[in-house]
PyMOL commands that place a pseudoatom at each C-alpha (Angstrom):
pseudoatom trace, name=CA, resn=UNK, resi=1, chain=A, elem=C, hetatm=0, pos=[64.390, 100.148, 25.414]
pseudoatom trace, name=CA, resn=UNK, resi=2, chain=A, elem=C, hetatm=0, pos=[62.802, 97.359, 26.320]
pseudoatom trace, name=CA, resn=UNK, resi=3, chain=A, elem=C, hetatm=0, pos=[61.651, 96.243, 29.968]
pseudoatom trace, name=CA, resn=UNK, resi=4, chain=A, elem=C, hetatm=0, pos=[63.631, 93.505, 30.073]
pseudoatom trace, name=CA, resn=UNK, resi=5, chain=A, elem=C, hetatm=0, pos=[66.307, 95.473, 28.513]
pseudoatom trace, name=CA, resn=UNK, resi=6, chain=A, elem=C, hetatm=0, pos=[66.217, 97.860, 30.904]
pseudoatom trace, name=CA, resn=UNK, resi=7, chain=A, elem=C, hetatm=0, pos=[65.947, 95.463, 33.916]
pseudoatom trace, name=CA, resn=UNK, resi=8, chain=A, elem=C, hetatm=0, pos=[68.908, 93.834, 32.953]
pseudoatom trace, name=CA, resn=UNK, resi=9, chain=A, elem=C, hetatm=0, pos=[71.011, 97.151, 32.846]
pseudoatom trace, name=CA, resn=UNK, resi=10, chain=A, elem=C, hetatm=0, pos=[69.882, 98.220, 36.314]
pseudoatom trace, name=CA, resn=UNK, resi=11, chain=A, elem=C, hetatm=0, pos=[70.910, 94.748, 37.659]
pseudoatom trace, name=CA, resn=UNK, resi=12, chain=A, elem=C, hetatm=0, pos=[74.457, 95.312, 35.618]
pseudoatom trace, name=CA, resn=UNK, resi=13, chain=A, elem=C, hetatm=0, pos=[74.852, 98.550, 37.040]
pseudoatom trace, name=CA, resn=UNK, resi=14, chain=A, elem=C, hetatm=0, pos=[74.066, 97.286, 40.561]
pseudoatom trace, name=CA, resn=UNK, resi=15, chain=A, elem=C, hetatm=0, pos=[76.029, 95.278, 40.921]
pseudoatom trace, name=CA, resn=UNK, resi=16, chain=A, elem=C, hetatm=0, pos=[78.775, 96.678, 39.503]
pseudoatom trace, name=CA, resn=UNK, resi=17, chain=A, elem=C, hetatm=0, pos=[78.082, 99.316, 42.133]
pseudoatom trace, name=CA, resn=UNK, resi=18, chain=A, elem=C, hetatm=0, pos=[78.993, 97.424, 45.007]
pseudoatom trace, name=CA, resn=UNK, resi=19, chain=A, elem=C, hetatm=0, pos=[82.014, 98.031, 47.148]
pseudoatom trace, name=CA, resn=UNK, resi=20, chain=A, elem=C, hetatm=0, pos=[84.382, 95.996, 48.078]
pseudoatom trace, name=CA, resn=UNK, resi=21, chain=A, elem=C, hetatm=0, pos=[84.310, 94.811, 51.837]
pseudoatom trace, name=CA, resn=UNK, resi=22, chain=A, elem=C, hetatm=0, pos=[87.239, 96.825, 53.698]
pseudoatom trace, name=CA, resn=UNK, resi=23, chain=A, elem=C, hetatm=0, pos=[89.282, 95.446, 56.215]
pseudoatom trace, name=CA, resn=UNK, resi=24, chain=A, elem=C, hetatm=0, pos=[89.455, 96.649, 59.754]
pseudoatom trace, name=CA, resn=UNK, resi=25, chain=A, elem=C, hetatm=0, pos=[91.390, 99.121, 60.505]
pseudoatom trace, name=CA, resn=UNK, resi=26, chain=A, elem=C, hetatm=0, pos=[94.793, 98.154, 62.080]
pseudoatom trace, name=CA, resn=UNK, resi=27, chain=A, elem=C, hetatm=0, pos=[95.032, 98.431, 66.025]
pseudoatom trace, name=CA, resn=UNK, resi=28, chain=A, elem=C, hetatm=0, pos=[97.797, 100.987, 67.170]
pseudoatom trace, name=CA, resn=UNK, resi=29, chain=A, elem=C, hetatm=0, pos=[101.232, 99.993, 68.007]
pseudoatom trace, name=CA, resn=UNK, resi=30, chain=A, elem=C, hetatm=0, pos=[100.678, 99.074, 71.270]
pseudoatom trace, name=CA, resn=UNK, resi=31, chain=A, elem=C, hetatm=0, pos=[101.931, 101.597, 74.283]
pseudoatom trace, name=CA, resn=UNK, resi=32, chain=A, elem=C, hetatm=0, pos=[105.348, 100.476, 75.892]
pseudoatom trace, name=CA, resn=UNK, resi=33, chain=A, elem=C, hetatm=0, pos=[104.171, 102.320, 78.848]
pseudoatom trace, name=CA, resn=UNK, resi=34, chain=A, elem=C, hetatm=0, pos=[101.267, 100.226, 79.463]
pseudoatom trace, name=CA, resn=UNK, resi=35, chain=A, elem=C, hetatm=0, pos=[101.480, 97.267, 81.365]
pseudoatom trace, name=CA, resn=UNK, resi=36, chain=A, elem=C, hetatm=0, pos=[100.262, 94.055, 79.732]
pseudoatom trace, name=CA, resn=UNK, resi=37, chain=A, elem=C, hetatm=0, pos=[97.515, 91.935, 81.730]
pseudoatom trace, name=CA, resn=UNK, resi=38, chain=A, elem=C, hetatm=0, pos=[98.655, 88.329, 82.450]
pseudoatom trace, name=CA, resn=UNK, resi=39, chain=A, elem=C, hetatm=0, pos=[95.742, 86.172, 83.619]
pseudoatom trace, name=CA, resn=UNK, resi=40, chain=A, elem=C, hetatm=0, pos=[95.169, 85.933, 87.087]
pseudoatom trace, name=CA, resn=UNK, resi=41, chain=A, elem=C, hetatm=0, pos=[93.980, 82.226, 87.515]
pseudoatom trace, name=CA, resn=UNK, resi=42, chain=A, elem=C, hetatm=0, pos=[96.867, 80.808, 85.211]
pseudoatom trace, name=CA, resn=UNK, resi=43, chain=A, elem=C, hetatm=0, pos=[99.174, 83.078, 87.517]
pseudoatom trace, name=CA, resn=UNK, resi=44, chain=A, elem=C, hetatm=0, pos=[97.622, 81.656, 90.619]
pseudoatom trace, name=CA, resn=UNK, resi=45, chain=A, elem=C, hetatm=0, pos=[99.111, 77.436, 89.540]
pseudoatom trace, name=CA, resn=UNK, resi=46, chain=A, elem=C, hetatm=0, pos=[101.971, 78.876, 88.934]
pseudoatom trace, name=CA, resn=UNK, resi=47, chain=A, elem=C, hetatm=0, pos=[105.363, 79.122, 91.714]
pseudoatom trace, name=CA, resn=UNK, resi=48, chain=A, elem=C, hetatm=0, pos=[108.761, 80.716, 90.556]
pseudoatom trace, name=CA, resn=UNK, resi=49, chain=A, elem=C, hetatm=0, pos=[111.426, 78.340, 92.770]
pseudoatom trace, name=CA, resn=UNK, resi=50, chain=A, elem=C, hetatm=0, pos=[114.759, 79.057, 92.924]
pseudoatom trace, name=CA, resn=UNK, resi=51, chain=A, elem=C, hetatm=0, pos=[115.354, 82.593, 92.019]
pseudoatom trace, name=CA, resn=UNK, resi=52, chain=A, elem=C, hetatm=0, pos=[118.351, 83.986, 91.497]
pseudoatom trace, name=CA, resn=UNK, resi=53, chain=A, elem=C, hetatm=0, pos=[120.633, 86.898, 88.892]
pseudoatom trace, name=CA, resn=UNK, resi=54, chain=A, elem=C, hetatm=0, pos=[123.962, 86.664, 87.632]
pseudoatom trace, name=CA, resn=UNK, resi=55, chain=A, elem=C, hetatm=0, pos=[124.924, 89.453, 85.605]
pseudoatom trace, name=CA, resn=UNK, resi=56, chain=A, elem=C, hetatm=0, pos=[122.129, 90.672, 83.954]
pseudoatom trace, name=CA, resn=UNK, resi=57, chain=A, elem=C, hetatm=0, pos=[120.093, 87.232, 83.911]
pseudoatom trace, name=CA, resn=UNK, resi=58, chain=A, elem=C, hetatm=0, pos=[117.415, 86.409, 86.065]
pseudoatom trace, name=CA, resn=UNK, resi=59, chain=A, elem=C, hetatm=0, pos=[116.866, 82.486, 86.527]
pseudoatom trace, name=CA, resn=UNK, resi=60, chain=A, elem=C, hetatm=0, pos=[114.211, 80.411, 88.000]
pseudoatom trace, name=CA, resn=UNK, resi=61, chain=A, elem=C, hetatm=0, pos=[112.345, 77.377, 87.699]
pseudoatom trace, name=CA, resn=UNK, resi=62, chain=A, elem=C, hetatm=0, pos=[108.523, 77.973, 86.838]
pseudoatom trace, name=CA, resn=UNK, resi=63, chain=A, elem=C, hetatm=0, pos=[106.515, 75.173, 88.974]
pseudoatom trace, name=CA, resn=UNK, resi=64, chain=A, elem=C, hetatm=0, pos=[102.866, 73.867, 87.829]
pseudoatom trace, name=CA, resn=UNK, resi=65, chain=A, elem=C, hetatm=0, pos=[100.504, 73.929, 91.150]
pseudoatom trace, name=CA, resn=UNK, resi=66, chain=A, elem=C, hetatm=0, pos=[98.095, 72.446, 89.631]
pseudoatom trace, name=CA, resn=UNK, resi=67, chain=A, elem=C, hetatm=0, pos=[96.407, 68.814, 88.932]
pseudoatom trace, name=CA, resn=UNK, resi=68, chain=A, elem=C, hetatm=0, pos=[96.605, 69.349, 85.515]
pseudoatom trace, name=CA, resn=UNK, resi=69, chain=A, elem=C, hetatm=0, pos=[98.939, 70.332, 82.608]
pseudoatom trace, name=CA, resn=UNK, resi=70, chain=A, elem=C, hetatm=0, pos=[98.942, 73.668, 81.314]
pseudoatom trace, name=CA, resn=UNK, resi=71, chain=A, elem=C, hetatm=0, pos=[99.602, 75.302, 78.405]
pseudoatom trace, name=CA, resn=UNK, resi=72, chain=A, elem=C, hetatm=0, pos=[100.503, 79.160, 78.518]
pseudoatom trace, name=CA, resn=UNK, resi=73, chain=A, elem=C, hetatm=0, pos=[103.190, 81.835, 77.467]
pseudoatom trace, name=CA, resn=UNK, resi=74, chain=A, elem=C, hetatm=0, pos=[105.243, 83.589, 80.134]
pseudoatom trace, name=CA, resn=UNK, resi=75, chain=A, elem=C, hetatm=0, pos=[107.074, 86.391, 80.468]
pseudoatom trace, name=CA, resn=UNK, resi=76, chain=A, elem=C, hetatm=0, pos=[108.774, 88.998, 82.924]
pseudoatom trace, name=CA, resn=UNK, resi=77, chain=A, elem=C, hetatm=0, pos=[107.693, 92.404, 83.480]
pseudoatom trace, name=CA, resn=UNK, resi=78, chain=A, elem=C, hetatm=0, pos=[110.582, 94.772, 85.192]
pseudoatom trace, name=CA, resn=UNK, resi=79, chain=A, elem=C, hetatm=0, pos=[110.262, 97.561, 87.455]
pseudoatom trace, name=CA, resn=UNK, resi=80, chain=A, elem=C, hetatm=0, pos=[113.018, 100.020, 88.644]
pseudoatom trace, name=CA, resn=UNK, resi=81, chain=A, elem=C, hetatm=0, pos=[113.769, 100.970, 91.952]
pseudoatom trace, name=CA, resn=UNK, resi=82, chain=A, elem=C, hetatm=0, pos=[111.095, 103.820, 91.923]
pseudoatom trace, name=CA, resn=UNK, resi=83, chain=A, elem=C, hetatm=0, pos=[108.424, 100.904, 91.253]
pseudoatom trace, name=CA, resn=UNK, resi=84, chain=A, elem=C, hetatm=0, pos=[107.932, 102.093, 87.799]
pseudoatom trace, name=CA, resn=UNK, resi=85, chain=A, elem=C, hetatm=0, pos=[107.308, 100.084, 85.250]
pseudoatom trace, name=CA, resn=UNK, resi=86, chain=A, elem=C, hetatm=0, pos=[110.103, 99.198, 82.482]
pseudoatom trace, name=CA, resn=UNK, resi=87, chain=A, elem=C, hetatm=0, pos=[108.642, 100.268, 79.309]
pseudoatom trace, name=CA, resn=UNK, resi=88, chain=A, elem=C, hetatm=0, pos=[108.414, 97.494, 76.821]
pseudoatom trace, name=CA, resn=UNK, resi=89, chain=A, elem=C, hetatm=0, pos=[109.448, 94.767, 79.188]
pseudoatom trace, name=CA, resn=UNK, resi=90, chain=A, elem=C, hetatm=0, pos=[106.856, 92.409, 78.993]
pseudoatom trace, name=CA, resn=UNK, resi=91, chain=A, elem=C, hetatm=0, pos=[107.028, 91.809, 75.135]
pseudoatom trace, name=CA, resn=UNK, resi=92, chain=A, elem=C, hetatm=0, pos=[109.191, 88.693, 74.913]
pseudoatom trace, name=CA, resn=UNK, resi=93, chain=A, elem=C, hetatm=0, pos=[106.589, 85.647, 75.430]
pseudoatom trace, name=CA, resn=UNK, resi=94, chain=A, elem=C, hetatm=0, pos=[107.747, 81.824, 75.748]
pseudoatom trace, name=CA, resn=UNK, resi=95, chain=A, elem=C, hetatm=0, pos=[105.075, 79.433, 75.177]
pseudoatom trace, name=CA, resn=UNK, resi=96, chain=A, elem=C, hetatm=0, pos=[105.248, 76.284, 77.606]
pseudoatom trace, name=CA, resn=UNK, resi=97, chain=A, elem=C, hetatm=0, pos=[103.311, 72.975, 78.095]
pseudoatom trace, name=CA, resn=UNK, resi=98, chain=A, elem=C, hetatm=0, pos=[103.773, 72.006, 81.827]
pseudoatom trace, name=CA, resn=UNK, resi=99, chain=A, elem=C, hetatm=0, pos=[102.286, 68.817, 83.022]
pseudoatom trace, name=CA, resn=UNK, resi=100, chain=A, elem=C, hetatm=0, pos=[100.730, 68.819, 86.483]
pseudoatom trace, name=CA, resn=UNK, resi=101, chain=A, elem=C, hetatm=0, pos=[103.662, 69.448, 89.421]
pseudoatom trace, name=CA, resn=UNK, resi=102, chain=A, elem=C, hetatm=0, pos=[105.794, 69.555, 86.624]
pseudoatom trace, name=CA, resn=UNK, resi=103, chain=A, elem=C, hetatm=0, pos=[109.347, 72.459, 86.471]
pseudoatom trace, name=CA, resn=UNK, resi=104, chain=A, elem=C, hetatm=0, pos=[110.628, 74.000, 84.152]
pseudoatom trace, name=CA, resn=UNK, resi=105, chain=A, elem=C, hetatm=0, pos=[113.806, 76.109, 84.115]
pseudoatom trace, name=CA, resn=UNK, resi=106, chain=A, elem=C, hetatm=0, pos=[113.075, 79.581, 82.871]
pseudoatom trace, name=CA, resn=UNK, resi=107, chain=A, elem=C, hetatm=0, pos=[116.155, 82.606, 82.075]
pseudoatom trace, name=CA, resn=UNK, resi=108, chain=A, elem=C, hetatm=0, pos=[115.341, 86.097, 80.311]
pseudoatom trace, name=CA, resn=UNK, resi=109, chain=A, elem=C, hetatm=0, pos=[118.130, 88.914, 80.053]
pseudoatom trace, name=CA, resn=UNK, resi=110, chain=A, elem=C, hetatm=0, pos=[117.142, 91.806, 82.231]
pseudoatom trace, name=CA, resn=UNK, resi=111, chain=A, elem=C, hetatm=0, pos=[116.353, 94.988, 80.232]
pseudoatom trace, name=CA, resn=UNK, resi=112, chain=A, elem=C, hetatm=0, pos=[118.292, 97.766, 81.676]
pseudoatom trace, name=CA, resn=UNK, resi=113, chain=A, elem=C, hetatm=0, pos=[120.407, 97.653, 84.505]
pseudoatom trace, name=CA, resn=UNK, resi=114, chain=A, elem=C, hetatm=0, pos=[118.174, 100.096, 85.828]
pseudoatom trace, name=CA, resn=UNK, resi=115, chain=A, elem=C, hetatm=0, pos=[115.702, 96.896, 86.491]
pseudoatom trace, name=CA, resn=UNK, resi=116, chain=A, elem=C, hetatm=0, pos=[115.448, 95.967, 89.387]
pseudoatom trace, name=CA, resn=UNK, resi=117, chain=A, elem=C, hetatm=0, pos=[112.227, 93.739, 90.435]
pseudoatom trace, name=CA, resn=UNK, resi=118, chain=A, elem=C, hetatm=0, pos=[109.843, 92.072, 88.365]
pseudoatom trace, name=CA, resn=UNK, resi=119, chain=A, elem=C, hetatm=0, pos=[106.747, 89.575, 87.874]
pseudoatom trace, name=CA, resn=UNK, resi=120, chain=A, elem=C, hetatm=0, pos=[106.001, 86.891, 86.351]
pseudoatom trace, name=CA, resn=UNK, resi=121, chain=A, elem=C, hetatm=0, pos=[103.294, 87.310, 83.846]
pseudoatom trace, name=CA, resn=UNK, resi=122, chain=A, elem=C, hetatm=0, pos=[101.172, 84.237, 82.174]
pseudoatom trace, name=CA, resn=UNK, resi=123, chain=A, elem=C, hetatm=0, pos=[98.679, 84.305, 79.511]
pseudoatom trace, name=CA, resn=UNK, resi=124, chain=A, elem=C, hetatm=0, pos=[96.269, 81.566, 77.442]
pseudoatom trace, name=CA, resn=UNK, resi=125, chain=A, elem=C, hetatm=0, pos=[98.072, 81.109, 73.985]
pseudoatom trace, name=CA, resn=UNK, resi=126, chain=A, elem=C, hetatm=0, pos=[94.995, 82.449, 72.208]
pseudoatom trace, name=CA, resn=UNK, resi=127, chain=A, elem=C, hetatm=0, pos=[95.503, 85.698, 74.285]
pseudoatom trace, name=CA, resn=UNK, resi=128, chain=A, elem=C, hetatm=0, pos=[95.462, 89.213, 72.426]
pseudoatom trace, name=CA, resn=UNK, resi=129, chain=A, elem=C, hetatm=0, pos=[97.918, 89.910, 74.641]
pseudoatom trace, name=CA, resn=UNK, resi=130, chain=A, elem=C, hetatm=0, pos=[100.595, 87.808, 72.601]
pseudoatom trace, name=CA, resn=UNK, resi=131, chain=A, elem=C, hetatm=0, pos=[100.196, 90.274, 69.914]
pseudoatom trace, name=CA, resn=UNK, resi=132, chain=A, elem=C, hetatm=0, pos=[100.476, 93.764, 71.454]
pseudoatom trace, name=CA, resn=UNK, resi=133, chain=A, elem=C, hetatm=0, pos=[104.022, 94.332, 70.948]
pseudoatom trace, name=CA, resn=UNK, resi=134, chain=A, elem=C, hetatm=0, pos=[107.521, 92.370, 70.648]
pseudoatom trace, name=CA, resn=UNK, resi=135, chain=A, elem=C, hetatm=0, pos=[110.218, 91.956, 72.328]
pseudoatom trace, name=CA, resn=UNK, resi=136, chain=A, elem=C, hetatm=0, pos=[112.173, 95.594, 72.816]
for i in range(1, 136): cmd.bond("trace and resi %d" % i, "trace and resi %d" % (i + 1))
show_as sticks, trace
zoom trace
């Protein structure tokens, strides 16, 4: 066999050698036990106004602090009367756009009647935290 021959064979049987890139693994189903982080500073220019339940709603108007809009995701994270937390409460996000000083009026469905406080939670809509879960 020639050199050339047998350069052109190795290079054939290189690359057919090469693996495919593999994906990532998959993260694990997140824990419904954990709490989910919100973001602290988005929390801060935020005001829930005019709280109140009937039946097993909770209503309130979400307030912008702030001098200028925002764009987030909110949701409610329950506790019982223990101060545990409800697991899987915090999976049901709402995305909003609020101009500065600007209300909107927010209602979720409470998730157990054993709920019975809560806070609000906001997060940035490229947070991972959007993705660890849905609603239970």
């Amino acid at each position: 066999m020639s050199e050339r021959s047998l350069l052109l064979v190795l290079l054939l049987v290189a690359a057919a050698c090469r693996a495919e890139p593999k994906a990532p693994p998959a993260p694990p189903p997140p824990d419904p036990m954990v709490a989910l982080p919100g973001d602290a500073d988005l929390e801060a220019g935020l005001e829930t106004v005019d709280v109140r339940t009937t039946g097993s709603e909770l209503e309130f108007k979400l307030k912008n602090k702030t001098d200028s809009a925002l764009y987030f995701a909110w949701s409610v994270e329950w506790y019982d009367r223990a101060g545990t937390r409800v697991a899987g409460s915090a999976r049901a996000w709402h995305p909003v756009k609020l101009e500065a000083g600007a209300v909107v009026d927010c209602r979720v469905s409470m998730p157990t009647s054993d709920a019975s406080s809560w806070r609000l939670r906001a997060v940035r809509p490229d947070s991972i935290t959007l993705t660890q879960g849905v609603s239970r």
